[in-house]
C-alpha positions as CSV (number, residue, x, y, z in Angstrom):
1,X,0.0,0.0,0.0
2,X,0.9,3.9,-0.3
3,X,2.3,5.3,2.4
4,X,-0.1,7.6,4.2
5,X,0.3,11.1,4.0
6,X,-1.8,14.6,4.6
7,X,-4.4,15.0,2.1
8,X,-3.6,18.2,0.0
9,X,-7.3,19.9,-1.9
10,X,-9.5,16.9,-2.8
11,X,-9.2,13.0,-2.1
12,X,-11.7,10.0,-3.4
13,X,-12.4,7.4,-0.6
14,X,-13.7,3.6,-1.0
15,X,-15.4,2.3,1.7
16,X,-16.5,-1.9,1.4
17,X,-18.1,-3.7,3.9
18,X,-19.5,-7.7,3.3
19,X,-23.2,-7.6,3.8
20,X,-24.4,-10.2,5.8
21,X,-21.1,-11.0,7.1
22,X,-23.1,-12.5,10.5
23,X,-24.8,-15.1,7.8
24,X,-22.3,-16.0,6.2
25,X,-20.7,-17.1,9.1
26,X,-23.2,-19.0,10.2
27,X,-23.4,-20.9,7.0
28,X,-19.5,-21.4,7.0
29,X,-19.4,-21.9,10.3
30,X,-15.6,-20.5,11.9
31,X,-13.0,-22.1,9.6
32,X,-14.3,-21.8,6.6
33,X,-15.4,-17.9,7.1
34,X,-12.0,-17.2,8.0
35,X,-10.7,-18.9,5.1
36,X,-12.9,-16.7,3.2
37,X,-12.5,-13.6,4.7
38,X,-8.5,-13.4,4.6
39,X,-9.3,-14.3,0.4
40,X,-11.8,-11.6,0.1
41,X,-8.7,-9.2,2.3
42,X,-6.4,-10.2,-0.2
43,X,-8.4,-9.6,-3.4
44,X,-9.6,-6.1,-2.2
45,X,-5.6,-5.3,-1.4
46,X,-4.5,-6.0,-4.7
47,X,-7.2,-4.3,-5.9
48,X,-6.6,-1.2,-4.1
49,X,-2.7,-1.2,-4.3
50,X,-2.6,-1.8,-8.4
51,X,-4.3,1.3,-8.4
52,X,-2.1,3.4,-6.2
53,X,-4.8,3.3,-2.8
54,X,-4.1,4.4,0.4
55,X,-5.3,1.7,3.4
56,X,-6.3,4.2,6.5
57,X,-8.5,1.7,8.4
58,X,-9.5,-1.8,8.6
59,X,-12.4,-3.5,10.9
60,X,-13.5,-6.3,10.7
61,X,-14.6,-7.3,7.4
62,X,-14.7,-3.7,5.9
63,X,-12.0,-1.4,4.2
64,X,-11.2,2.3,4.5
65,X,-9.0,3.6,1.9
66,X,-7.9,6.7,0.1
67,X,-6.8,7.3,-3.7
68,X,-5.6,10.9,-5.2
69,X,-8.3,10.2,-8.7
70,X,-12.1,9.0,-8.3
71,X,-10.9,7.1,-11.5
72,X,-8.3,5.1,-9.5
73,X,-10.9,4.5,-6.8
74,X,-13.6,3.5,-9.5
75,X,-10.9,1.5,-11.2
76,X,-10.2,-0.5,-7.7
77,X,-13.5,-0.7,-6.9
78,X,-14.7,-2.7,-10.1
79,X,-11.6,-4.4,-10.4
80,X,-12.1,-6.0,-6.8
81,X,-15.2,-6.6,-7.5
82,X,-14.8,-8.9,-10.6
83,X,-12.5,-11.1,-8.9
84,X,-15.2,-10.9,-5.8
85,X,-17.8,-12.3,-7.9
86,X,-15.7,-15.5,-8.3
87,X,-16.5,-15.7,-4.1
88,X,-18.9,-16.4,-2.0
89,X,-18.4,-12.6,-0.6
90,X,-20.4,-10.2,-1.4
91,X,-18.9,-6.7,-0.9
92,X,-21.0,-3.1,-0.9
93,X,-18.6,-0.1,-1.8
94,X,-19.2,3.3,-1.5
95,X,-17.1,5.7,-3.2
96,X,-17.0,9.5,-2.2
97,X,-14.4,13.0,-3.3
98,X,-14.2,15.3,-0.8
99,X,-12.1,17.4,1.5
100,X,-11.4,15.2,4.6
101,X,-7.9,16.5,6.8
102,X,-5.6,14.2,8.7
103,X,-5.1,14.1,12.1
104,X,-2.5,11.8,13.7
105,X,-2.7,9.8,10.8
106,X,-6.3,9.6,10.7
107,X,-8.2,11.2,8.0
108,X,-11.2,13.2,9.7
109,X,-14.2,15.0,8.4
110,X,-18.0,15.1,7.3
111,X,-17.0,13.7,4.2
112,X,-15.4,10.9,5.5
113,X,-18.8,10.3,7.6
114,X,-20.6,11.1,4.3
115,X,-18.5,8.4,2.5
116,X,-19.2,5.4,4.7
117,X,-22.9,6.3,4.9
118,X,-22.8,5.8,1.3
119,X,-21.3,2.6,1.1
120,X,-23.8,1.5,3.8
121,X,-27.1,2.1,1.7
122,X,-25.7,0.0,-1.0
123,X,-26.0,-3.8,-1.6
124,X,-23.5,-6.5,-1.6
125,X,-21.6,-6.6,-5.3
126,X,-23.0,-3.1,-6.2
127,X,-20.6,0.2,-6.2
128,X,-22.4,3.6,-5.1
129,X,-21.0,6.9,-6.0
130,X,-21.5,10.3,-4.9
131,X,-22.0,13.0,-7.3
132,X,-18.4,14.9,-6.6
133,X,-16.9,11.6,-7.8
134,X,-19.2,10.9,-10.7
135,X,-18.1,14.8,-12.0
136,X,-14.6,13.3,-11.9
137,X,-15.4,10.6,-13.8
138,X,-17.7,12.3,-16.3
139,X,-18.2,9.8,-19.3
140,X,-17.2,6.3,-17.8
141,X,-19.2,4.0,-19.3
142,X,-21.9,1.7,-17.0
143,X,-22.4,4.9,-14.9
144,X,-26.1,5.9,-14.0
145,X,-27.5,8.1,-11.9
146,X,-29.9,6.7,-8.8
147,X,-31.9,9.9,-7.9
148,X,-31.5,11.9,-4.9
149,X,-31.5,10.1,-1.4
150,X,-31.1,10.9,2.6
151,X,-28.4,9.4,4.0
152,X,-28.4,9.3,7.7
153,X,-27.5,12.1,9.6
154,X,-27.4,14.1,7.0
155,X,-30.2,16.8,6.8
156,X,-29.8,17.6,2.5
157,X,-30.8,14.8,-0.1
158,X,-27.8,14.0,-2.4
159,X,-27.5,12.0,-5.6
160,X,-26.0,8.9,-5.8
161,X,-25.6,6.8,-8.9
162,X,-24.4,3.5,-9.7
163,X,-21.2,2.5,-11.5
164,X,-21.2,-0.7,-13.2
165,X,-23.8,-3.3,-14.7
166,X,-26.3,-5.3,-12.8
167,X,-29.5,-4.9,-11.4
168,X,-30.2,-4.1,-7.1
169,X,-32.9,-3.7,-5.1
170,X,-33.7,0.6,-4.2
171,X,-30.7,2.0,-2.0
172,X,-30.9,1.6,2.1
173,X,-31.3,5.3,2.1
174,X,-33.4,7.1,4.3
175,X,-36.4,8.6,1.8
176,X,-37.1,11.8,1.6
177,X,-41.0,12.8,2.9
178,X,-42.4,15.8,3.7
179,X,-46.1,14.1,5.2
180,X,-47.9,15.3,7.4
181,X,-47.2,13.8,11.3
182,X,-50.2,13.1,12.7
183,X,-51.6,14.1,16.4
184,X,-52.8,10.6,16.9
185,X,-52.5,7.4,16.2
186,X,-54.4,5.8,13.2
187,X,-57.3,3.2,15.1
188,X,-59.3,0.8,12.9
189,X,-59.9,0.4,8.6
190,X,-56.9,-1.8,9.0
191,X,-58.8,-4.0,6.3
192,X,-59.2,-1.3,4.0
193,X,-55.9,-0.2,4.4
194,X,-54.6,-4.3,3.4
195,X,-56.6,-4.0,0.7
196,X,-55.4,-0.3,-0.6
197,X,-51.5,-1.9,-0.1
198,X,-52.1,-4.6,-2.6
199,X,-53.7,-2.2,-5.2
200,X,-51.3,0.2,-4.7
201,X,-48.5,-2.7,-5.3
202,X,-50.6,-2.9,-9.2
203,X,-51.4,0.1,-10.5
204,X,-49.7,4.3,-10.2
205,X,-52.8,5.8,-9.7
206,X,-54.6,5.2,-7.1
207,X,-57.7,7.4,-5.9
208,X,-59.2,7.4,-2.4
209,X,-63.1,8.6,-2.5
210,X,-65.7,9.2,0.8
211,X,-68.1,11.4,1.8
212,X,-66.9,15.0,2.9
213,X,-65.5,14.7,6.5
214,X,-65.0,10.6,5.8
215,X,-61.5,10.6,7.1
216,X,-59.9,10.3,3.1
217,X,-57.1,12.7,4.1
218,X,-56.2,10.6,7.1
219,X,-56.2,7.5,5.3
220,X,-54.4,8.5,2.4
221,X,-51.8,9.9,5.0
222,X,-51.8,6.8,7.0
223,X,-51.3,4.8,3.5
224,X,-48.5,7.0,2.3
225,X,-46.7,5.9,5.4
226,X,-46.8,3.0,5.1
227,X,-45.9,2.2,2.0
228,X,-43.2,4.5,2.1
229,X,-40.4,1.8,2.2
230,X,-41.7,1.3,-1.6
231,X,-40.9,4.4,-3.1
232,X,-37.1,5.4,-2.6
233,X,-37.8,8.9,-4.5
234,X,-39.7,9.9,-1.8
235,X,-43.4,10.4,0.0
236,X,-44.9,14.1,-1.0
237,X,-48.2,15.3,0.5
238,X,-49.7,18.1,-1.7
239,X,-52.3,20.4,-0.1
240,X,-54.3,21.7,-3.1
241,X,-57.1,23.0,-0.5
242,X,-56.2,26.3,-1.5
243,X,-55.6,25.7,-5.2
244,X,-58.4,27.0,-7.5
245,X,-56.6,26.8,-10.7
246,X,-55.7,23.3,-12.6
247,X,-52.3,25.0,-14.1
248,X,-51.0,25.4,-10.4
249,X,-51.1,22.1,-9.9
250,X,-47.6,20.9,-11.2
251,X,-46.0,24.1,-9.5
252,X,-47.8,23.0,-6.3
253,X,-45.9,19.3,-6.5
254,X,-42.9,20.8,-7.6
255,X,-42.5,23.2,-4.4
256,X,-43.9,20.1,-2.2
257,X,-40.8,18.4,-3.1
258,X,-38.5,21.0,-2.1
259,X,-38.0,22.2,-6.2
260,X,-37.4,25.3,-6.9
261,X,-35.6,25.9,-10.0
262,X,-35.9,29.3,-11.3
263,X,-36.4,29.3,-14.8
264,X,-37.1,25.6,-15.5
265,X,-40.1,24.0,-16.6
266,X,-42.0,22.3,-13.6
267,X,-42.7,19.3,-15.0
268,X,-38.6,18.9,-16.4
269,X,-37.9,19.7,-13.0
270,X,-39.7,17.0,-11.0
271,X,-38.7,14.3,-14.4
272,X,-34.9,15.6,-13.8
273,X,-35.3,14.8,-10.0
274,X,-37.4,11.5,-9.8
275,X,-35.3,10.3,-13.0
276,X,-37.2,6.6,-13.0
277,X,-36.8,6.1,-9.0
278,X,-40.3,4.9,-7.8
279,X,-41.6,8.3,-5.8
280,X,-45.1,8.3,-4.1
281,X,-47.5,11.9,-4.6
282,X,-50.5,12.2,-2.2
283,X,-52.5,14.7,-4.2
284,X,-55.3,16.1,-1.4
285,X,-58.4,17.3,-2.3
286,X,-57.5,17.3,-5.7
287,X,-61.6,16.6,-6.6
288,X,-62.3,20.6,-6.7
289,X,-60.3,20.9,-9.1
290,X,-61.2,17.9,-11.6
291,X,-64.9,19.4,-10.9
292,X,-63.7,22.5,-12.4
293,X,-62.0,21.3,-15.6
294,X,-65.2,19.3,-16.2
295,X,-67.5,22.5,-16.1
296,X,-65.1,24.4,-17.9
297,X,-65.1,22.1,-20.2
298,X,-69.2,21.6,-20.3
């Protein structure tokens, strides 16, 4: 490995961790895991030293290290993976650029907090990148973008994507919401709400209709949350209660998810930021409004 020294502007850092690593040594039971972890140490070190890496920390089964280029850290990162994937391991990796200092030989710093929370919302054989290292590696093939997503402490959304092939469930993040908290708890219609899960499960439109003063706000609320684990874009509530205009309608979404792009076109705006990540829109009391298209239109 490198030897370490004080990082100077910018570094990349790769943060891998097994996932499942309790499991998996259940299945292999003691021997065999250890015979499988020091293989999966020495594939990740060759990895990370053909491409000039830094090791600051090890625990366990996880790896910090440190490379002056995101493309040498993207470089190490596949390249351990593709001789992982002849293992039983299966390795998440996180890769992050940003301005960390060092400390007694220690490299210390919200981006080095921001790093490992990114490795940690992604799955085992997958490689998630932050957007500062993406810019550095502008035009690398197999690299796609995975929406914005809350990491854990962290108060602002930021995107991630995804470099190499393969499919993986949505990100661990934590999704974004802005619904409503309620002042109580939600007591009874836990068969209708079964029942609006599994439609929800088959179909993107899904409409809740009562009597005024039925409780359809609640519900839908109630619904929203839970269900939320299914929509990795995020959960937005959308009063329109105060909307008498069918044009405002998109603007309304847009500034209920936080969007507020001077000069761009609503609709490209909310495309550009759900970008094909499944995202859930509670539209309330939209019904005035489809009432007044229809006698506009009469």
């Amino acid at each position: 490995m490198a030897s370490l020294t004080a990082a100077r502007g910018a570094v990349t850092m790769l943060f891998t961790d097994i996932e499942r690593s309790t499991r998996m040594l259940e299945h292999l039971g003691d021997e065999g895991y250890a015979v499988a972890l020091a293989e999966h140490r020495r594939i990740c070190r060759d990895a990370f030293d053909r491409f000039g890496g830094t090791e600051v920390d090890t625990q366990g089964d996880s790896f910090f290290v440190v490379f002056e280029r995101a493309a040498d850290a993207a470089a190490a990162a596949e390249d351990a993976q593709g001789a992982l994937g002849a293992t039983a391991v299966r390795v998440r990796m996180g890769v992050h650029t940003g301005n960390p200092i060092v400390r007694d030989g220690m490299y210390v710093g919200l981006d080095v907090h921001r790093a490992a929370r990114i490795a940690a919302v992604a799955h085992g054989c997958q490689i998630v990148v932050s957007a500062t290292s993406a810019a550095a590696l502008s035009g690398t093939a197999g690299l796609l973008s995975l929406g914005l997503h809350h990491l854990k402490d962290f108060d602002e959304p930021i995107e991630l994507f995804q470099l190499g092939s393969g499919e993986h469930p949505p990100l661990r993040s934590i999704a974004p919401s802005n619904l409503p908290t309620p002042a109580s708890s939600f007591v009874g219609r836990e068969l209708e709400l079964g029942e609006a899960e599994v439609m929800r499960r088959g179909t993107r439109i899904l409409t809740v209709i009562g009597a005024g003063g039925a409780g359809k706000t609640r519900f839908a609320i109630e619904l929203a949350r839970r269900t939320a684990g299914s929509f990795p874009g995020g959960s937005w509530f959308v009063s329109l209660s105060a909307t008498t205009d069918p044009a405002l309608v998109i603007p309304a979404i847009a500034s209920a998810m936080g969007i507020d792009d001077v000069g761009e076109d609503p609709v490209e705006a909310i495309a550009r930021r759900v970008n094909d990540v499944p995202t859930s829109i509670l539209l309330d009391n939209l019904e005035q409004l489809t009432e007044q298209v229809r006698t506009s239109r009469g």
